[in-house]
C-alpha positions as CSV (number, residue, x, y, z in Angstrom):
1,X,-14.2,12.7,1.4
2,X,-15.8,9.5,1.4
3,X,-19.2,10.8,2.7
4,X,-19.3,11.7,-0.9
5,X,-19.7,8.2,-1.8
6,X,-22.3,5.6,-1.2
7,X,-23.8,2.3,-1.5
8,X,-27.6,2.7,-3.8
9,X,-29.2,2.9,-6.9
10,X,-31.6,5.8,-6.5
11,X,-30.8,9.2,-7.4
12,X,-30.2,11.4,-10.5
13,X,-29.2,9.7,-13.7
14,X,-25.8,10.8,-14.6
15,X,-24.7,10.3,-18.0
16,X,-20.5,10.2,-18.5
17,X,-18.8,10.8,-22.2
18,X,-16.0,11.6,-23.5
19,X,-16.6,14.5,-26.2
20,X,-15.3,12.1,-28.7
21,X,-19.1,10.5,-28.5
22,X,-21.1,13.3,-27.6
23,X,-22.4,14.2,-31.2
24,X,-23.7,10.4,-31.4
25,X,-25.1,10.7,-27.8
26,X,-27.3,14.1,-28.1
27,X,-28.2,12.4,-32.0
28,X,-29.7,9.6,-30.0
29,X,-31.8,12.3,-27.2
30,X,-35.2,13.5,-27.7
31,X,-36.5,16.7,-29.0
32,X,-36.3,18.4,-25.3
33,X,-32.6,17.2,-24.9
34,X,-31.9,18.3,-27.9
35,X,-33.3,22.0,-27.5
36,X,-32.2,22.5,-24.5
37,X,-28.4,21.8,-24.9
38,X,-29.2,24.3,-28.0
39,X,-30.7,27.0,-26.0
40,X,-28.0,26.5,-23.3
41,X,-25.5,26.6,-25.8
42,X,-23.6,23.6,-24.5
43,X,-21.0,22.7,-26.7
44,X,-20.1,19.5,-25.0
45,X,-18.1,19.7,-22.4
46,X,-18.3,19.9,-18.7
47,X,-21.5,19.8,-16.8
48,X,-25.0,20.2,-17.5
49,X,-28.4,19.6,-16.0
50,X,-31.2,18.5,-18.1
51,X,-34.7,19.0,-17.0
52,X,-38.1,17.4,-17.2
53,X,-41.1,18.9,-19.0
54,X,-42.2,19.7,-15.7
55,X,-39.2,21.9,-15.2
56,X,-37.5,19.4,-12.7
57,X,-34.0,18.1,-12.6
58,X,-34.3,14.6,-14.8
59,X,-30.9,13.8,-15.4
60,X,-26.9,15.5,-16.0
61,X,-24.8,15.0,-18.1
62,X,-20.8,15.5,-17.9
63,X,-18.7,15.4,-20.8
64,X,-14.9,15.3,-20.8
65,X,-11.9,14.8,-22.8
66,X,-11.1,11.0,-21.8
67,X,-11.7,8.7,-19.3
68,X,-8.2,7.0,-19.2
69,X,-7.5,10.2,-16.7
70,X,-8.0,8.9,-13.5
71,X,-8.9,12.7,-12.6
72,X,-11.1,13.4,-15.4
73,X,-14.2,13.3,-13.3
74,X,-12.4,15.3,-10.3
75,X,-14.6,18.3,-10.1
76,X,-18.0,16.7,-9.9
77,X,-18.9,16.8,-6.3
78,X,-18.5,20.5,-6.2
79,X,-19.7,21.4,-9.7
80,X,-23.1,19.3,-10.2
81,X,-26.3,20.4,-7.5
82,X,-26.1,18.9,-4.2
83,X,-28.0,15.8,-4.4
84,X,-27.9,11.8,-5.1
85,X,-26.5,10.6,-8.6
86,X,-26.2,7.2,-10.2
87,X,-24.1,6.7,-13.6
88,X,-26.9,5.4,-15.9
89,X,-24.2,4.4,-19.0
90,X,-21.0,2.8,-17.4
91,X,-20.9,-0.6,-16.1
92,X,-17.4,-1.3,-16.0
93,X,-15.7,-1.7,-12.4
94,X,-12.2,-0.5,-13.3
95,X,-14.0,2.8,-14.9
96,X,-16.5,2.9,-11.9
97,X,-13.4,2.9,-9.6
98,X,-11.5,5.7,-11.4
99,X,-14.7,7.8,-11.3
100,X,-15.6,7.5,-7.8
101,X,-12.4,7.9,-6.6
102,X,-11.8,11.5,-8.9
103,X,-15.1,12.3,-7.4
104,X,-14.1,11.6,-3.8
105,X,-10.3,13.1,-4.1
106,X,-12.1,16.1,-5.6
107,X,-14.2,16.6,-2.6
108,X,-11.7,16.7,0.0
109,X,-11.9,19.7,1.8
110,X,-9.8,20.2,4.9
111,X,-12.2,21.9,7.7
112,X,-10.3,21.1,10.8
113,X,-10.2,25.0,11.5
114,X,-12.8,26.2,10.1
115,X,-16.5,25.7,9.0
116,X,-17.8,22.6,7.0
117,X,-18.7,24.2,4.0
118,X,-21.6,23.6,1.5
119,X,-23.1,20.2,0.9
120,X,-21.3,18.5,-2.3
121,X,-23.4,16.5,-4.4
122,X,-22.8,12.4,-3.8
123,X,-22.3,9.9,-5.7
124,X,-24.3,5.9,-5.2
125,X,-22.9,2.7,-6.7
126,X,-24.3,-0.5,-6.8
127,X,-21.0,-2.2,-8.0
128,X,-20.2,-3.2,-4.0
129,X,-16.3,-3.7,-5.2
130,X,-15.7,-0.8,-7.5
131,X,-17.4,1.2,-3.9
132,X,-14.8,-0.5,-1.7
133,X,-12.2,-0.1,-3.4
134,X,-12.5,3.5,-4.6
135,X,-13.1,4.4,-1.2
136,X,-10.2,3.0,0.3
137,X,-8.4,5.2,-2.4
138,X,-10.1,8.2,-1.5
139,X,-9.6,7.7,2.6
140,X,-5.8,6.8,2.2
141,X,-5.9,10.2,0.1
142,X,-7.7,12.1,2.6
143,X,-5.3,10.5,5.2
144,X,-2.2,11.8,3.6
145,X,-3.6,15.1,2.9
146,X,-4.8,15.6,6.5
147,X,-1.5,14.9,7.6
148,X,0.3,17.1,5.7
149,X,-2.3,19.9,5.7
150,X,-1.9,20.1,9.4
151,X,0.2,22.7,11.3
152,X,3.1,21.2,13.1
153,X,1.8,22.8,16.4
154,X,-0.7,19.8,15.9
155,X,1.2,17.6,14.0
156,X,4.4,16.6,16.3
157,X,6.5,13.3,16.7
158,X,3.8,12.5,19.1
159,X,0.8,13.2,17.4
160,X,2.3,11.1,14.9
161,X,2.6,8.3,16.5
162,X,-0.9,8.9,17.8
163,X,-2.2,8.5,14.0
164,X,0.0,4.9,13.5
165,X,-0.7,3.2,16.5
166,X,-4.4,4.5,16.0
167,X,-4.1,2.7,12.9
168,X,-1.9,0.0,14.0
169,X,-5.0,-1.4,16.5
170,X,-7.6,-0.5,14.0
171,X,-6.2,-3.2,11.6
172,X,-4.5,-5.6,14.5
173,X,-1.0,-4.8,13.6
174,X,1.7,-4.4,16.1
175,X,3.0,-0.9,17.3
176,X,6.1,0.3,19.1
177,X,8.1,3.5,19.5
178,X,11.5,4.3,20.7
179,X,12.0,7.8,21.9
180,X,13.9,10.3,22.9
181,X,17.6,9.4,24.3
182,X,16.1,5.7,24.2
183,X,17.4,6.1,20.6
184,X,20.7,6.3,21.8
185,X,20.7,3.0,23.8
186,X,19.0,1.5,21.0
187,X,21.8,2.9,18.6
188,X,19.7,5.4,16.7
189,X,22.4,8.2,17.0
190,X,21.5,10.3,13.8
191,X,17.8,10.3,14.6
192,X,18.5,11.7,18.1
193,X,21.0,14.0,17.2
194,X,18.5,16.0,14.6
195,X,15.7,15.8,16.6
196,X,17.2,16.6,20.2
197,X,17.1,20.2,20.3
198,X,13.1,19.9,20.1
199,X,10.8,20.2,22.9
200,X,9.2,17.3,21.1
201,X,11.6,13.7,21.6
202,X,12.3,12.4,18.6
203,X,11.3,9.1,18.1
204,X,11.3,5.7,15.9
205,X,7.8,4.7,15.0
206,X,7.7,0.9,13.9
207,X,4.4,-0.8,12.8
208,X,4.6,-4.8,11.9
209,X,1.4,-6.6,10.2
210,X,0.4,-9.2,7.9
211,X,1.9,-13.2,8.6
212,X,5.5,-14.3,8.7
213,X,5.0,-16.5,5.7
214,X,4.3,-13.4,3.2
215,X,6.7,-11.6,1.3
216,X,8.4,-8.9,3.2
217,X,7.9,-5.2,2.5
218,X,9.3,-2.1,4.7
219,X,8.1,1.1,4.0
220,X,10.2,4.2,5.5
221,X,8.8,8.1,5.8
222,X,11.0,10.9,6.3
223,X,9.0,12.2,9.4
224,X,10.5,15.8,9.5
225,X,7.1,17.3,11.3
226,X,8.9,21.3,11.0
227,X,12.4,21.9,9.4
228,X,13.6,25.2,10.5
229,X,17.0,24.1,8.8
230,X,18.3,23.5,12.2
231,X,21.5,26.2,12.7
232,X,21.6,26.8,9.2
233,X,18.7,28.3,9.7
234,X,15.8,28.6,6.4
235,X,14.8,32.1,5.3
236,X,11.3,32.8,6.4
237,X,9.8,32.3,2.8
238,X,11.6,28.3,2.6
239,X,10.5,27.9,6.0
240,X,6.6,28.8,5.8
241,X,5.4,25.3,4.6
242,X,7.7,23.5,6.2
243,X,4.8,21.7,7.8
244,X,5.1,19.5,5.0
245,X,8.2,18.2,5.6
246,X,6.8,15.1,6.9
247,X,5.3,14.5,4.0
248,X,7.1,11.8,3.6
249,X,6.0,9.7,6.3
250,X,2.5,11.0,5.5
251,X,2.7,8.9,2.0
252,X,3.9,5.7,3.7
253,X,1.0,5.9,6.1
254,X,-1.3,6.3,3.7
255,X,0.4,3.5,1.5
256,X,0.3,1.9,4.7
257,X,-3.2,1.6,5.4
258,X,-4.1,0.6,1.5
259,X,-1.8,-2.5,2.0
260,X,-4.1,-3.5,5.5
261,X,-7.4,-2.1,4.5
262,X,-6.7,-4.4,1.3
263,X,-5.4,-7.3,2.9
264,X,-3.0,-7.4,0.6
265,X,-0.6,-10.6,1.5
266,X,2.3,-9.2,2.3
267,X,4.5,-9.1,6.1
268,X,4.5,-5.5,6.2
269,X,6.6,-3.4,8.3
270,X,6.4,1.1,8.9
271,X,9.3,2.6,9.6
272,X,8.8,6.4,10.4
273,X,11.5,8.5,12.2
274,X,9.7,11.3,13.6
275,X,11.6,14.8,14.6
276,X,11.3,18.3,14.6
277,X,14.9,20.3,13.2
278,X,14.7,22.6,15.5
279,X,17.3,25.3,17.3
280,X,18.9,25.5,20.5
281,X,22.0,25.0,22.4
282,X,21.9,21.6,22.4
283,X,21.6,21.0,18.2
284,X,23.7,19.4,15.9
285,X,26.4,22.1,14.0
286,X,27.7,22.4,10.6
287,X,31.1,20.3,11.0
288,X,30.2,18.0,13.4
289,X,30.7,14.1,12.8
290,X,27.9,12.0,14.4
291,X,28.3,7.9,14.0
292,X,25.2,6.0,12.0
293,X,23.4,2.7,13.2
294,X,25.1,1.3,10.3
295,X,29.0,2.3,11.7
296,X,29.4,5.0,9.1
297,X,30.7,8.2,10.7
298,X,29.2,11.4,8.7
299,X,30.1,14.8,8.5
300,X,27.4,17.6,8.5
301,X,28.2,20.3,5.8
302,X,24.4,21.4,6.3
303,X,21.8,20.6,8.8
304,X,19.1,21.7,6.6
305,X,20.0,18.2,4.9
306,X,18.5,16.4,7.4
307,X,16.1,13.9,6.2
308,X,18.8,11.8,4.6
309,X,20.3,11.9,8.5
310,X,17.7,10.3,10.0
311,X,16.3,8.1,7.0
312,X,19.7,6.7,7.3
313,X,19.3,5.2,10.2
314,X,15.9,4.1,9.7
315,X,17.0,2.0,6.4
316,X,19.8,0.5,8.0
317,X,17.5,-1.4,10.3
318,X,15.0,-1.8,7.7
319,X,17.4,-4.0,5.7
320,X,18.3,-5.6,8.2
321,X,15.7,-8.1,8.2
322,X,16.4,-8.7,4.4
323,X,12.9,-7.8,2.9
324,X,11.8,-8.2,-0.7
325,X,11.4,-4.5,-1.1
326,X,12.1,-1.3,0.6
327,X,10.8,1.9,0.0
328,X,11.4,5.5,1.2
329,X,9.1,8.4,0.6
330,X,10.7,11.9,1.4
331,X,10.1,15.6,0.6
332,X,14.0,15.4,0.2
333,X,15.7,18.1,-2.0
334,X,14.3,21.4,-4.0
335,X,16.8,19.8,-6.6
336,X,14.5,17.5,-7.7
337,X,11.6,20.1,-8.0
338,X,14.3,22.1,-10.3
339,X,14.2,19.0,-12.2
340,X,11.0,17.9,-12.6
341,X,9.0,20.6,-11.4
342,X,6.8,20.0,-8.2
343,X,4.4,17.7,-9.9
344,X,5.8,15.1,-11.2
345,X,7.8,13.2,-8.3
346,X,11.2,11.5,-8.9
347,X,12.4,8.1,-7.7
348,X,15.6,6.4,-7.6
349,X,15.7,2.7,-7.7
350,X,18.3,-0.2,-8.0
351,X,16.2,-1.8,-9.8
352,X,15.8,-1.1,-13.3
353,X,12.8,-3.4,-14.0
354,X,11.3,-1.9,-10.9
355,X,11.6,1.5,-12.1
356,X,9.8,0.7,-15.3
357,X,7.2,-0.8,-14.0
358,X,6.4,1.8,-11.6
359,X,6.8,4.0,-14.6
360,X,4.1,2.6,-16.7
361,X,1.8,1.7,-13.7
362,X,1.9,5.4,-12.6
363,X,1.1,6.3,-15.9
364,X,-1.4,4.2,-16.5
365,X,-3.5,5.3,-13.3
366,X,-2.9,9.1,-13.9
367,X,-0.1,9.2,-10.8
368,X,3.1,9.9,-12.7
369,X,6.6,9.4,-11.3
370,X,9.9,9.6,-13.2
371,X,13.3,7.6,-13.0
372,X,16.2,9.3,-12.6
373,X,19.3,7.9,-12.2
374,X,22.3,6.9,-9.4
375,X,25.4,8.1,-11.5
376,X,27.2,6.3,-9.3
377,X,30.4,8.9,-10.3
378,X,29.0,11.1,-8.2
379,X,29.5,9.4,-5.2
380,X,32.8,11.2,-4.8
381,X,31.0,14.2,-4.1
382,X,30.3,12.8,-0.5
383,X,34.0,12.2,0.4
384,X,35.1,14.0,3.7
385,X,38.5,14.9,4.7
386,X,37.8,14.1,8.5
387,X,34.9,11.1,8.2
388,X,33.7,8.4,5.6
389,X,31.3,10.8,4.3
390,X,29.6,14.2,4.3
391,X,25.4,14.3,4.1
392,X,25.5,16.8,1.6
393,X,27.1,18.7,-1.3
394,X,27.6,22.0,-1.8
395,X,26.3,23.8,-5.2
396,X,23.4,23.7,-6.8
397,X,24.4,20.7,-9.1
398,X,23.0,17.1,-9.2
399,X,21.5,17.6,-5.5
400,X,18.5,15.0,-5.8
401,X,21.0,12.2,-7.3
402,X,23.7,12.9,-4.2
403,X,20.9,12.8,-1.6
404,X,20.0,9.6,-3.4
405,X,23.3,8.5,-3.5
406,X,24.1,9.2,0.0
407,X,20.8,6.8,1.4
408,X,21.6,4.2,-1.3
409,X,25.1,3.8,0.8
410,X,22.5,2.2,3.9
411,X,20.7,-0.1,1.9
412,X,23.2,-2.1,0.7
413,X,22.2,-4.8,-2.5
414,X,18.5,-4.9,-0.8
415,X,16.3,-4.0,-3.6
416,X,14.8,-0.4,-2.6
417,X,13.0,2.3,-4.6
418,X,13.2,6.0,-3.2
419,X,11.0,8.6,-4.0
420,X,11.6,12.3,-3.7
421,X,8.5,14.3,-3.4
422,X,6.8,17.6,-3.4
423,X,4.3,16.2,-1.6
424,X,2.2,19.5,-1.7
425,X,-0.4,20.7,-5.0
426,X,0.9,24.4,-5.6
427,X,-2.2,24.5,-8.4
428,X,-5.7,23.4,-8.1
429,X,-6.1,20.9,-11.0
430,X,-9.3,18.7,-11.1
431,X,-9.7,16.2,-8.1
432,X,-6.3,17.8,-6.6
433,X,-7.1,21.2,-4.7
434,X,-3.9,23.3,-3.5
435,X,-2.2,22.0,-0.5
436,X,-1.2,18.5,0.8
437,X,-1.0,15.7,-1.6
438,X,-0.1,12.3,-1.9
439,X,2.0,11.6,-5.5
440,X,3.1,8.5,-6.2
441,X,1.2,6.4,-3.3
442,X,-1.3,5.0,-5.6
443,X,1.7,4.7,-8.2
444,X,3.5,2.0,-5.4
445,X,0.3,0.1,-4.3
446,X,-0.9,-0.8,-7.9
447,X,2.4,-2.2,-8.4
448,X,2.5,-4.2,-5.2
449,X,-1.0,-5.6,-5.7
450,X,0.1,-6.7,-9.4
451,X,3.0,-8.4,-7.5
452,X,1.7,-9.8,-4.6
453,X,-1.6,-10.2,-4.4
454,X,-1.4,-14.0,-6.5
455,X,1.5,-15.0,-3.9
């Protein structure tokens, strides 16, 4: 994706409007301009090439609705010629930025498997910080799509923890793992127990960066890498993208890497329990009670409810060390898509100035997410007869807000935002092609820059 982007000055002059000023624009052009949008009947939006009066390519023009979406330019590198372009009328960084990243999310193509396809036409900027900055956009993009995109056969607890520790030495951070019946001794019981009937060990990947002195913030992934519902098993149709489950840990490594590759000053710390829900003779059963790392003894009504299992454990030590802020990303209920639809991601927060702000940040930079609430009255729902709680309620009512309710138990008073995610783009929509896709990531990391980066 980033390929698509480049440092220069020298290519086709692109000229960006929104159609509010395009009559005042094309008044402004000469005679040929004039014509030729005439004869081409252009009526002032999308994309069109202009040519010399030697019949040459001199400059394109796009025309779109408004620039305040962050996506509005999201279709360039595939729709204009292959070629060099330079934006001749926009000078301002925060604009620059939001075009080239549209124009870099927009190109991403995932070719692992297959051909590269054709060229895409690039875009140059001279601005050297709107070009750093949209590209670190664009590759933390491309890293959470990639991850998700891939198949599990290739994307296992331990190709997992390839990617971090990859990523861990490429920006000097520290990287270890626990795995396997390791998590036992190290008193991660409900990680092993949903990942031990894999071939693949389960495992706890932890990355630590940044100095002691800077604010503390934990990130935790749901790092489900297949969910075959465990013994109660999915039907086939619910279990053919359940690649994606990890989709969760995908957003806090791409969250991740933003927070490094910006050196933003903050102690961070990546918590990712990595598993596979798989069957065999040796998984957990509906009715069984399995201990936490927090001392909470939980009965399983469902093993396909088992992201909250092993998230649980995962935020009981990330509180532990008493950071500023925690947060969870997890593709964790089809509740939430019922409520929101699988676009628009939902979060659950204790905090209730950190949920508007989130709010209006992810509005502002065209990556929505929506607050909905802990009703704390449905807590009751989790009672068990036999243990201090169950891991999930049966019916189809208020699902997202018990699964919320039930991690919310393991963080205690630390304040903690939790974000329940589709994680995948159903719909092609400009700059976000079907598959893989990271929703609410940019959301998170705006709001952490506006927070910490004058510490």
């Amino acid at each position: 994706m980033t390929a698509v982007l480049a440092s220069g000055n020298q290519g086709t002059p692109l000229t960006i409007l929104e159609s509010a000023n395009y009559a005042h624009w094309l008044e402004s052009q000469s005679e040929l301009v004039r014509n030729w949008t005439a004869a081409m009947a252009y009526a002032g939006k999308g994309v069109i090439m202009i040519p010399a009066s030697d019949g040459c390519a001199a400059s394109a023009l796009y025309v779109c609705d408004s620039l305040d979406d962050m996506f509005a330019c999201g279709e360039l590198a595939n729709s204009l010629p292959a070629g060099d372009y330079v934006i001749e009328n926009i000078s301002d960084t925060d604009q620059l930025i939001s075009i080239a990243f549209a124009w870099g999310a927009g190109a991403y193509r995932f070719e692992r498997y297959t051909k590269a396809g054709k060229p895409q036409a690039r875009l140059l900027l001279s601005d050297t910080g709107a070009l750093t900055i949209a590209s670190q956009l664009v590759e933390a993009t491309r890293k959470v799509r990639d991850l998700i995109n891939t198949p599990a056969a290739d994307m296992m607890p331990e190709h997992m923890a390839d990617v971090v520790e990859a990523m861990a030495q490429e920006f000097g951070a520290e990287f270890s793992q626990i795995i396997g019946d390791q998590l036992l001794s190290e008193n991660y019981p409900m990680i092993h127990a949903v990942g031990r009937a894999s071939d693949h060990a389960p495992r706890l990947l932890d990355l630590r960066w940044g100095n002691d002195s800077d604010p503390k913030v934990t990130l935790v992934g749901k790092g489900v890498c297949f969910d075959s519902g465990g013994i109660d098993l999915k039907p086939a149709d619910a279990m053919r993208l359940m690649k994606k489950d990890m989709g969760g840990a995908a957003h806090t490594i791409g969250l991740a890497y933003l927070i490094m590759a910006s050196q933003l000053p903050v102690r961070l710390r990546l918590l990712i329990p990595a598993v596979e829900n798989s069957v065999a003779g040796n998984a957990f059963r509906p009715g069984d009670v399995i201990n936490t790392r927090k001392g909470t003894t939980v009965e399983i009504d469902n093993t396909d409810a088992e992201g909250r299992l092993v998230l649980c454990d995962a935020l009981t030590e990330a509180v532990s060390e008493q950071p500023e802020l925690v947060i969870d990303y997890a593709t964790l209920t089809g509740a939430c898509r019922v409520a929101l639809g699988t676009e628009l991601p939902g979060m659950f927060t204790n905090q209730m100035q950190l949920a508007s702000d989130l709010m209006q940040t992810g509005q502002r930079i065209t990556d929505p997410v929506w607050h909905l609430p802990l009703h704390a009255a449905y807590k009751d729902y989790l009672k068990s007869d036999v243990a201090d709680m169950v891991n999930s309620v049966p019916g189809p009512f208020g699902g997202a807000i018990t699964a919320a309710l039930y991690l919310e138990h393991f963080v205690d008073s630390t304040p903690w935002v939790h974000f329940d995610v589709m994680a995948w783009n159903r719909r092609k929509l400009p700059g976000r092609p079907t598959g893989g896709e990271a929703m609410g990531m940019r959301a998170v990391f705006a709001y952490l820059k506006n927070r910490f980066a004058q510490v």
